[in-house]
Every structure is written in C-alpha cells, then in structure tokens.
N, CA, C and O atoms as CSV, one atom per row, in Angstrom:
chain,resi,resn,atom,element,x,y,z
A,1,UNK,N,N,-7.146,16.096,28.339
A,1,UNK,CA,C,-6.699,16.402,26.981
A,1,UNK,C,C,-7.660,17.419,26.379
A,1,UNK,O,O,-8.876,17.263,26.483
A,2,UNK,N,N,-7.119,18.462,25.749
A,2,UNK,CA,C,-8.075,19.232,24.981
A,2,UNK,C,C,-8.702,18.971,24.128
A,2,UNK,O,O,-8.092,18.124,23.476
A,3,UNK,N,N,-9.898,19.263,23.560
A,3,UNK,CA,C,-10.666,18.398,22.823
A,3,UNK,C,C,-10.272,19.521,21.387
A,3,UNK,O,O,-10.558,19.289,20.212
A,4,UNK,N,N,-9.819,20.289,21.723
A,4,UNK,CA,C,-9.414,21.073,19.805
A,4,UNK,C,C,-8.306,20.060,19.339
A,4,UNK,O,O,-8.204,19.679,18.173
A,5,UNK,N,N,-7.466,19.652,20.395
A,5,UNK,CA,C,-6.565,19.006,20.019
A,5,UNK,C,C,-7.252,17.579,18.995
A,5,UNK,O,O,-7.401,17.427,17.783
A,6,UNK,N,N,-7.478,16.907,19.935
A,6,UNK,CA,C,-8.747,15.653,19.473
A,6,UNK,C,C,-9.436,16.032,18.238
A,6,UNK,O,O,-9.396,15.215,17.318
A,7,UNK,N,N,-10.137,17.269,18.044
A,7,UNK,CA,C,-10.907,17.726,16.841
A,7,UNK,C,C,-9.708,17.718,15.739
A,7,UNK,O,O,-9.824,17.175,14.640
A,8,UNK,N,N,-8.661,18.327,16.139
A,8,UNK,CA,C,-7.807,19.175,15.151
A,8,UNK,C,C,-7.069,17.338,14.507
A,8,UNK,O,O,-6.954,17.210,13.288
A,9,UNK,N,N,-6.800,16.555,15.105
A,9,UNK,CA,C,-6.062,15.677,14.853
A,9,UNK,C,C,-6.863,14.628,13.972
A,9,UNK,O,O,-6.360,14.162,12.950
A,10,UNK,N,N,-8.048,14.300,14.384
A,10,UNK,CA,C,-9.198,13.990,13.578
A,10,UNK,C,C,-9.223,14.400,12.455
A,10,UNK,O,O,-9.213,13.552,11.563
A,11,UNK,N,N,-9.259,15.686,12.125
A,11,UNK,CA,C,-8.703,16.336,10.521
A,11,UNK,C,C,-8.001,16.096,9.756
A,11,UNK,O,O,-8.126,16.373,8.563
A,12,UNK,N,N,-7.248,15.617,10.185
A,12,UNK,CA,C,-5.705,15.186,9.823
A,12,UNK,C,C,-5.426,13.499,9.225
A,12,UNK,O,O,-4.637,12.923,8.475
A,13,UNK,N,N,-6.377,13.232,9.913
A,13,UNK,CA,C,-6.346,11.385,9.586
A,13,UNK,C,C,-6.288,11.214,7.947
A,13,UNK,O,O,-6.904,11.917,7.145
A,14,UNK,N,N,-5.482,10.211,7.662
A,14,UNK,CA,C,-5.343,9.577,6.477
A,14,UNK,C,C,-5.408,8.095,6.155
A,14,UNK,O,O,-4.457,7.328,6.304
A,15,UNK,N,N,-6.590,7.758,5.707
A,15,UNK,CA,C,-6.939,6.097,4.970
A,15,UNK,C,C,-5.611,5.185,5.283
A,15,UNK,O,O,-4.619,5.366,4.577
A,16,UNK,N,N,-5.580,4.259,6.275
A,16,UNK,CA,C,-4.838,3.036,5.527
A,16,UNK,C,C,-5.656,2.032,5.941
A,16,UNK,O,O,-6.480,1.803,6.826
A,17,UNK,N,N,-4.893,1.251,4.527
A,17,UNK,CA,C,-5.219,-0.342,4.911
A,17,UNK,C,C,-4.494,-1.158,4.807
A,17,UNK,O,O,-3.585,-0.977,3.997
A,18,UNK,N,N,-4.538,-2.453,5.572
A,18,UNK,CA,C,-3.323,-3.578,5.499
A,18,UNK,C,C,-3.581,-4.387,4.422
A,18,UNK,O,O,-4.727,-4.658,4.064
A,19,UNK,N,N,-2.701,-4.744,3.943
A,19,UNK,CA,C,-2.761,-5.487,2.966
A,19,UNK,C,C,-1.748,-7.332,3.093
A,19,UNK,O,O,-0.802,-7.439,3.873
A,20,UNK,N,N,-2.062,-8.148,2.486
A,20,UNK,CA,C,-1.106,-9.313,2.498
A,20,UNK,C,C,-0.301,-8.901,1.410
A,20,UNK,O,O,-0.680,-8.301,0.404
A,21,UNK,N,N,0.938,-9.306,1.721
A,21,UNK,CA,C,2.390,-8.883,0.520
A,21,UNK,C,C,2.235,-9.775,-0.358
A,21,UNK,O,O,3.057,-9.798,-1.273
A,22,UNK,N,N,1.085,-10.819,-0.340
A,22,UNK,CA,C,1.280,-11.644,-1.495
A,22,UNK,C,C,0.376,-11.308,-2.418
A,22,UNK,O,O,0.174,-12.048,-3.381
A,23,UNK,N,N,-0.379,-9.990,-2.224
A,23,UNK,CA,C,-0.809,-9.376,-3.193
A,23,UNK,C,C,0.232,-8.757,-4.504
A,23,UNK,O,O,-0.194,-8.297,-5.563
A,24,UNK,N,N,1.618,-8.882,-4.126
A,24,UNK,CA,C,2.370,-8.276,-5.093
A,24,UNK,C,C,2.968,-9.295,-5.751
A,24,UNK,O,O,2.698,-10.419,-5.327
A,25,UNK,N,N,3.850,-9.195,-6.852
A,25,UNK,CA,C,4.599,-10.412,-7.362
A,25,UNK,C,C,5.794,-10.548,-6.687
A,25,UNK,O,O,5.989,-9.944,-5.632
A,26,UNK,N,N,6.838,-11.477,-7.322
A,26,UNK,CA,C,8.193,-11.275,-6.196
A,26,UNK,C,C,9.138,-10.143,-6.867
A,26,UNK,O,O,9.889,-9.384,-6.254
A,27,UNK,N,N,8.966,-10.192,-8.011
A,27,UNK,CA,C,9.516,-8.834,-8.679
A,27,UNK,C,C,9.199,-7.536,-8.009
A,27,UNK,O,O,10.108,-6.770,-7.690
A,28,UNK,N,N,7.706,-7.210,-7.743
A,28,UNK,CA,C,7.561,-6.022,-6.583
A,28,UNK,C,C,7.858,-6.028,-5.271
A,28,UNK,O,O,8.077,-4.933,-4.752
A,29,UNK,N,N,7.917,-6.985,-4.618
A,29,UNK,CA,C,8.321,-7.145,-3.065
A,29,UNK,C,C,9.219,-7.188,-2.978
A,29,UNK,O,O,9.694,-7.251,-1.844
A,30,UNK,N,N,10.170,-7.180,-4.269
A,30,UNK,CA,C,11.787,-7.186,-4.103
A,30,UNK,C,C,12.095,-5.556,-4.105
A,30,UNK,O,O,12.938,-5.086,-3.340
A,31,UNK,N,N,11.350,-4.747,-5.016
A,31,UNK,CA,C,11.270,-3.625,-5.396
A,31,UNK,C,C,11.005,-3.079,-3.950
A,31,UNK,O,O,11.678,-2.372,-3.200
A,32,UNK,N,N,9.903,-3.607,-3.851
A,32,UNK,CA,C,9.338,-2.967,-2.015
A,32,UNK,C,C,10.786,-2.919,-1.177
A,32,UNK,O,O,11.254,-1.804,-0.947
A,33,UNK,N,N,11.348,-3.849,-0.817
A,33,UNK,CA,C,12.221,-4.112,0.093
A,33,UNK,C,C,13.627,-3.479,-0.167
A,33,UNK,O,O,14.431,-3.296,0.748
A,34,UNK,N,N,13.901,-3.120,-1.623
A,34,UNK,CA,C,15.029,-2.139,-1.371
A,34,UNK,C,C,14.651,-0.883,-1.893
A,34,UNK,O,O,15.437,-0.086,-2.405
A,35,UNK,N,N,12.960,-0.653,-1.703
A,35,UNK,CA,C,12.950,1.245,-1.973
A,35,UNK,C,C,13.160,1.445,-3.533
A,35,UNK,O,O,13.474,2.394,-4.251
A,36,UNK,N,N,12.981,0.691,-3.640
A,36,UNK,CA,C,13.274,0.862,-5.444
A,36,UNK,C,C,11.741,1.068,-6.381
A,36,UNK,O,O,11.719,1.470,-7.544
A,37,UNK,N,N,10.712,0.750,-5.698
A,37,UNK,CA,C,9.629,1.312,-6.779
A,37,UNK,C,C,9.354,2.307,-7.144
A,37,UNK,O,O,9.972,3.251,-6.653
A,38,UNK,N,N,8.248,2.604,-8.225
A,38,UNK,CA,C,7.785,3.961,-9.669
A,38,UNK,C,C,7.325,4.822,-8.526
A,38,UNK,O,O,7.126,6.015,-8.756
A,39,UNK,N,N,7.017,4.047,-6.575
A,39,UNK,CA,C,6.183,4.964,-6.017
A,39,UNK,C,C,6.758,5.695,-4.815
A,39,UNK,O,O,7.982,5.814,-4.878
A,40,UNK,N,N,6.240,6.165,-3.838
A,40,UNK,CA,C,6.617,6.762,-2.586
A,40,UNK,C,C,6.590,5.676,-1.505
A,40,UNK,O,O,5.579,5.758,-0.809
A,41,UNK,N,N,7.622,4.442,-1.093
A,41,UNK,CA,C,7.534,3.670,-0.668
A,41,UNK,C,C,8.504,3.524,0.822
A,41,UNK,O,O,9.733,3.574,0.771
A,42,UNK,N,N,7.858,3.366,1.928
A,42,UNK,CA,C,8.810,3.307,3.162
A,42,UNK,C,C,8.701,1.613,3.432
A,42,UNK,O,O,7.611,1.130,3.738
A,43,UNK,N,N,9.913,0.761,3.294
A,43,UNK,CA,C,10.278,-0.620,3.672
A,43,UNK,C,C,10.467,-0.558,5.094
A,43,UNK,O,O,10.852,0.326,5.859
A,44,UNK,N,N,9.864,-2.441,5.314
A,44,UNK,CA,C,10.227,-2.009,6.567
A,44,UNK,C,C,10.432,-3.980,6.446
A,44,UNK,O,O,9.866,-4.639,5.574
A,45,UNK,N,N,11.214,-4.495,7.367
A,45,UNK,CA,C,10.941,-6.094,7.703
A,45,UNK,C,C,10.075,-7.048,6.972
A,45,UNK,O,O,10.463,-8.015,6.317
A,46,UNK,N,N,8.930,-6.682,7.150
A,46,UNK,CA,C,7.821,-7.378,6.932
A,46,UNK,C,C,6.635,-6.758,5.786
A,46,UNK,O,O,5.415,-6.918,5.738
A,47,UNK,N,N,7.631,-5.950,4.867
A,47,UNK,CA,C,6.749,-5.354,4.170
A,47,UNK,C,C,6.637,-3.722,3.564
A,47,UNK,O,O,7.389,-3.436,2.632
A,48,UNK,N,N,6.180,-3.207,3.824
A,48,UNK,CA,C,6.346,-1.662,3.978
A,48,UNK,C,C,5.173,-0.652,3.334
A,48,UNK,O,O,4.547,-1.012,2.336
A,49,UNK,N,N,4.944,0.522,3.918
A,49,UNK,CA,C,4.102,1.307,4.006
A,49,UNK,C,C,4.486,1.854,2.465
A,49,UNK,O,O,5.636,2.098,2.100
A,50,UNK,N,N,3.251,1.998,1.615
A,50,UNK,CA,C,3.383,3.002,0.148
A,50,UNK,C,C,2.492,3.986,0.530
A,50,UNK,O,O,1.713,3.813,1.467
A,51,UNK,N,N,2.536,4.909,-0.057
A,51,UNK,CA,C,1.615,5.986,-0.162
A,51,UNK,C,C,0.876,6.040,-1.499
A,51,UNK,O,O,1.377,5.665,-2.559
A,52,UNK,N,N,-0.278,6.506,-1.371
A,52,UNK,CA,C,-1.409,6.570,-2.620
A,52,UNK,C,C,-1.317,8.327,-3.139
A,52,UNK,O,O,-0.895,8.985,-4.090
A,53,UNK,N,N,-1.859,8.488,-2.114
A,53,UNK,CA,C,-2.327,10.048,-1.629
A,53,UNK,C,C,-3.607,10.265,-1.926
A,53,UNK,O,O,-4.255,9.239,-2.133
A,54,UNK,N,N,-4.237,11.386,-2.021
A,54,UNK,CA,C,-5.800,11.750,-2.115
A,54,UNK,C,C,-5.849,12.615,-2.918
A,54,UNK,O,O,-5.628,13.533,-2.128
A,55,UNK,N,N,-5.973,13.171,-3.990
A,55,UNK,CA,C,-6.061,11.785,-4.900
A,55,UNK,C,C,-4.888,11.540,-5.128
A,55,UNK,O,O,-3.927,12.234,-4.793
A,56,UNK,N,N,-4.867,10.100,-5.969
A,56,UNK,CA,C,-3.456,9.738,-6.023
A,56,UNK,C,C,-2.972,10.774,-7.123
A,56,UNK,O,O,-3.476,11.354,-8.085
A,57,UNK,N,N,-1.536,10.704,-6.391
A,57,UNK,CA,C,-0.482,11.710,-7.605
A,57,UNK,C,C,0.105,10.640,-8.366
A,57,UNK,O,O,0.924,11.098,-9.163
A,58,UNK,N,N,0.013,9.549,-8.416
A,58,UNK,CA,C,0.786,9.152,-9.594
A,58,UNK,C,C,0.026,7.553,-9.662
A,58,UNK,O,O,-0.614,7.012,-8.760
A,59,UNK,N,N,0.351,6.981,-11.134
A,59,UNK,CA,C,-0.196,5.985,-11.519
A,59,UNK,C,C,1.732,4.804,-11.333
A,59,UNK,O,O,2.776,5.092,-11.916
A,60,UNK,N,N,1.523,3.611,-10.381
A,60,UNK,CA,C,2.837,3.403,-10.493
A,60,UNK,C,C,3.131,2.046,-11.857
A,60,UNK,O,O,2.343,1.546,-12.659
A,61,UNK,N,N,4.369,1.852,-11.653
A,61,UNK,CA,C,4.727,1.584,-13.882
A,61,UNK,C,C,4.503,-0.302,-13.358
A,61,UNK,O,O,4.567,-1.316,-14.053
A,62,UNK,N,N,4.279,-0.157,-12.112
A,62,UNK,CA,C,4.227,-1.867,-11.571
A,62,UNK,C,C,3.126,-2.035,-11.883
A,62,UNK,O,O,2.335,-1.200,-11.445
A,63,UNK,N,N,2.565,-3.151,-12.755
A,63,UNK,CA,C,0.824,-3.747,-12.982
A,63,UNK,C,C,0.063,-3.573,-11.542
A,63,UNK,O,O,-0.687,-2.677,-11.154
A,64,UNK,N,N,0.580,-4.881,-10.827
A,64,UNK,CA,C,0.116,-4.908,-9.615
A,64,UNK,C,C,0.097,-4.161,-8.636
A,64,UNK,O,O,-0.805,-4.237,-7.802
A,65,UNK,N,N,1.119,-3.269,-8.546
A,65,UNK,CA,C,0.716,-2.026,-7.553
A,65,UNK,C,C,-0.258,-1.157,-8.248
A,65,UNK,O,O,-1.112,-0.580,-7.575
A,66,UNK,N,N,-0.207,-0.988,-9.708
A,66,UNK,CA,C,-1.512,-0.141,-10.181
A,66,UNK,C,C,-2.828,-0.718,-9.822
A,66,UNK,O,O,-3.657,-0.127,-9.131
A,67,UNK,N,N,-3.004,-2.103,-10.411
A,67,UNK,CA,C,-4.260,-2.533,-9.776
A,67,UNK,C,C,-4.592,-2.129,-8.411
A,67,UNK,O,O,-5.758,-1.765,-8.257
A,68,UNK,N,N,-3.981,-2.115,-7.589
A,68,UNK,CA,C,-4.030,-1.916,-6.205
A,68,UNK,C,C,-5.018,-0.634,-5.776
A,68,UNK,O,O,-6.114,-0.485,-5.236
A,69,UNK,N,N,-3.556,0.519,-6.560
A,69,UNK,CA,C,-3.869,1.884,-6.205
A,69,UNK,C,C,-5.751,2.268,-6.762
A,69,UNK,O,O,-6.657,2.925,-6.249
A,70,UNK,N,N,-5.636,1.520,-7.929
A,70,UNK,CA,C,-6.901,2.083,-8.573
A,70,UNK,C,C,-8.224,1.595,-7.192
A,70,UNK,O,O,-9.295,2.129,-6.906
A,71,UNK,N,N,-7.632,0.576,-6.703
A,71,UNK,CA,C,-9.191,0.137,-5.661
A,71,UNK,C,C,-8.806,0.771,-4.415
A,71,UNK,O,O,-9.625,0.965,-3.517
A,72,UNK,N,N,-7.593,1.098,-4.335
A,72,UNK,CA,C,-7.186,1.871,-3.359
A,72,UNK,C,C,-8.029,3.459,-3.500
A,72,UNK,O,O,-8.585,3.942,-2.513
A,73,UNK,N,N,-8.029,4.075,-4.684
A,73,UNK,CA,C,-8.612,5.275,-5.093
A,73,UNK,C,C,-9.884,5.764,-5.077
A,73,UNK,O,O,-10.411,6.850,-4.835
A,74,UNK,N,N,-10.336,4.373,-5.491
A,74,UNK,CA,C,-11.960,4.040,-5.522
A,74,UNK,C,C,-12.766,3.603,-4.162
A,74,UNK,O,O,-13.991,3.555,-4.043
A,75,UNK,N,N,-11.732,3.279,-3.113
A,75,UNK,CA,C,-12.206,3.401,-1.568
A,75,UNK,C,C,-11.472,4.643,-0.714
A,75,UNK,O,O,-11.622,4.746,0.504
A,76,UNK,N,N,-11.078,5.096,-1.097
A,76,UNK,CA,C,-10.698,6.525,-0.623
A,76,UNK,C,C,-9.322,6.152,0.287
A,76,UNK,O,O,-9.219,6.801,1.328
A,77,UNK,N,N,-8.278,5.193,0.005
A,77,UNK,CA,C,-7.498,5.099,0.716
A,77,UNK,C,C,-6.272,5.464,0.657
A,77,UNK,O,O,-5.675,4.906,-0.263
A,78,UNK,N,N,-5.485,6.363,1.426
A,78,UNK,CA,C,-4.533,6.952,1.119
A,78,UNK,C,C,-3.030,6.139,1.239
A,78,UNK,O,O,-2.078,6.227,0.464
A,79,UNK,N,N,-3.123,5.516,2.184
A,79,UNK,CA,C,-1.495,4.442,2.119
A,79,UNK,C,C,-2.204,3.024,2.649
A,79,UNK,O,O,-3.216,2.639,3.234
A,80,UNK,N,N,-0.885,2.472,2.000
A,80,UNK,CA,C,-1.078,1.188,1.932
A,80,UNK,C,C,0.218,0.142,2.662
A,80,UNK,O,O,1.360,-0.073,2.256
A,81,UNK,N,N,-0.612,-0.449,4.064
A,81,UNK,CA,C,0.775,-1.341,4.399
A,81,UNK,C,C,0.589,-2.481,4.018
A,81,UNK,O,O,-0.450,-3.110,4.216
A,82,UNK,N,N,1.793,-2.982,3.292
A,82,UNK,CA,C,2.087,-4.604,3.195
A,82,UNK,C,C,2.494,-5.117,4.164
A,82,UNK,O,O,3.067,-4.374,4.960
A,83,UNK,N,N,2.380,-6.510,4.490
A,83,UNK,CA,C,2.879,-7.190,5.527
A,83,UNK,C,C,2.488,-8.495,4.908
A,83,UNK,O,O,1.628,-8.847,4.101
A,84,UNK,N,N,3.372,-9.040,5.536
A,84,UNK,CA,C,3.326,-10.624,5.654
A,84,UNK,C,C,2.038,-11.143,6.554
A,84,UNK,O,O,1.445,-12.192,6.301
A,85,UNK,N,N,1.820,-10.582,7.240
A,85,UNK,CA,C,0.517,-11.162,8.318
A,85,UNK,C,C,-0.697,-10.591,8.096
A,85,UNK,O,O,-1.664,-10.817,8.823
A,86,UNK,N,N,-0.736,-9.623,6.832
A,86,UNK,CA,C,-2.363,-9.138,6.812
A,86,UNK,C,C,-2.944,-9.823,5.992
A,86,UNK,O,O,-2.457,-10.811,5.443
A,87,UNK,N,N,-4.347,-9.261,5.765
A,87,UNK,CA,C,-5.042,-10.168,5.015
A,87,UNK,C,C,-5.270,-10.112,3.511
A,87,UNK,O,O,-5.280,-9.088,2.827
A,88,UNK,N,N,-5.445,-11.318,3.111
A,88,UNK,CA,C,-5.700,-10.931,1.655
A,88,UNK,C,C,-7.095,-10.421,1.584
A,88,UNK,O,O,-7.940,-10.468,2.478
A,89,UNK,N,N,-7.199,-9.974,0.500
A,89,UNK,CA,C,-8.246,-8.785,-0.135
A,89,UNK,C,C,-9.351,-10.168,-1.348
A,89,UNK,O,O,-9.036,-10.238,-2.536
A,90,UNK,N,N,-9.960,-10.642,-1.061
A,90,UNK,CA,C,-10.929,-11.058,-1.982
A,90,UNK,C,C,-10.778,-10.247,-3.182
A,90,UNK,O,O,-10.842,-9.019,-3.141
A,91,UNK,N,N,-10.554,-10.996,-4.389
A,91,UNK,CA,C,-11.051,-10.092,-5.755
A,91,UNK,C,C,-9.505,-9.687,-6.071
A,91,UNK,O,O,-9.526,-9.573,-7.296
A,92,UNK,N,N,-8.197,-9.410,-5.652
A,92,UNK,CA,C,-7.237,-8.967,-5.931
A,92,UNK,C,C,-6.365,-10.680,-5.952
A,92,UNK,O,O,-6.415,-11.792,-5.427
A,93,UNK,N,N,-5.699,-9.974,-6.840
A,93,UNK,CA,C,-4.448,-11.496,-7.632
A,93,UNK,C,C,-3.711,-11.313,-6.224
A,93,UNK,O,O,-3.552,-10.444,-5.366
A,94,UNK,N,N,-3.301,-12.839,-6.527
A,94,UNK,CA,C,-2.407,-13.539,-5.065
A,94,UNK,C,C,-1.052,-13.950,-5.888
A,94,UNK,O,O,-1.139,-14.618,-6.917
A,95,UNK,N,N,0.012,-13.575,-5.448
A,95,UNK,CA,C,0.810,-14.636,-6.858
A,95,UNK,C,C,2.189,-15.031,-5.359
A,95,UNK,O,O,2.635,-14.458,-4.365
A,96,UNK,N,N,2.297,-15.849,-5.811
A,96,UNK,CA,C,3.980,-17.105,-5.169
A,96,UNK,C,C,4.448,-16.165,-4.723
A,96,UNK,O,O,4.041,-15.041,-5.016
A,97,UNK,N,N,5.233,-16.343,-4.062
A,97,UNK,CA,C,6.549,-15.807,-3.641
A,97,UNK,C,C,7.917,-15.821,-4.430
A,97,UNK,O,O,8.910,-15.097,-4.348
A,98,UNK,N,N,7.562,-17.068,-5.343
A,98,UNK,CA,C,8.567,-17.469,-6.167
A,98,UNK,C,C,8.458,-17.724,-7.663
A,98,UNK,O,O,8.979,-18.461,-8.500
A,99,UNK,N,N,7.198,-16.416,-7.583
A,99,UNK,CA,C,6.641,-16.179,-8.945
A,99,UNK,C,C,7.570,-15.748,-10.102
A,99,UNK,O,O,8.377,-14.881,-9.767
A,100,UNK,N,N,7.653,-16.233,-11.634
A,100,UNK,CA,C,8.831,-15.392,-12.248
A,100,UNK,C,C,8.901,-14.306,-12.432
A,100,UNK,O,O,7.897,-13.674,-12.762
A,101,UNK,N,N,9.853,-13.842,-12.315
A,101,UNK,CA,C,10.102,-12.394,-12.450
A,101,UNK,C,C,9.619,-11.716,-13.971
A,101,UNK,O,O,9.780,-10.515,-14.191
C-alpha cells in the first residue's frame, strides 16, 4: 500500500464517538429514528449516526442533543453514533425509554 495514500487518508479522519441512546429522551430517539431532527442525522436500527461538524454548524432546538453537541465541541468531536449497546458517558442525563414526551 502506498504510504501517501495512508498519509493522505489520515488527514481526512473525523472524531466519532459512541454513545448509549439512552442519553436522549424518547421524544429524540423517536426524532432519531424517523430523520426528523433540528440536525444532520443518518438512522439506522439501533440508533444512528448525527453529525456535529468542526466546528459545529449548528446549535440543535433538542435540549439534549444540545447538551451533547456542546461536550461534543469541547472534545473536538465531529459525529456522533447512538446505539443501543454503547456506553453511557458519566456526567450526561440518562432518561427511560418511556420518558414523557
């Protein structure tokens, strides 16, 4: 393999981190799951990939995804996957699944 390639692709890398989906409320994971949030959001099964960006372009109108983005911003991370199987984040709200809307 060429190593410009390797160099060049290295350049290119962008921040993620996993996140547990029960970092969101059920009002946002509902939002998550049909593509419907304030943000740039790809759903998927178990969750789905948002984008932040570097810096972030937008502040989203969801509490809890804002909280997010802001520590997201403040560790330099550019997207963010939810999932059901990652971990929770110490210090960030956990709420039900069957939290009220």
């Amino acid at each position: 393999m060429d190593k410009l390639i390797v160099t060049r692709l290295l350049e290119l890398v962008e921040p993620l981190v996993a996140l547990s989906i029960s970092h969101l409320t059920a009002t946002t994971r509902q939002k998550l799951a049909n593509d419907d949030l304030s943000v740039n959001v790809y759903p998927n099964d178990h969750g789905g990939f948002v984008y932040v960006g570097a810096p972030p372009y937008t502040v989203p109108a969801e509490n809890d995804m804002a909280t997010i983005f802001e520590a997201a911003r403040l560790a330099g991370i550019v997207w963010l996957k939810f999932d059901s199987d990652a971990a929770i984040v110490d210090g960030l709200p956990i709420f039900e699944e069957t939290d009220p809307l």
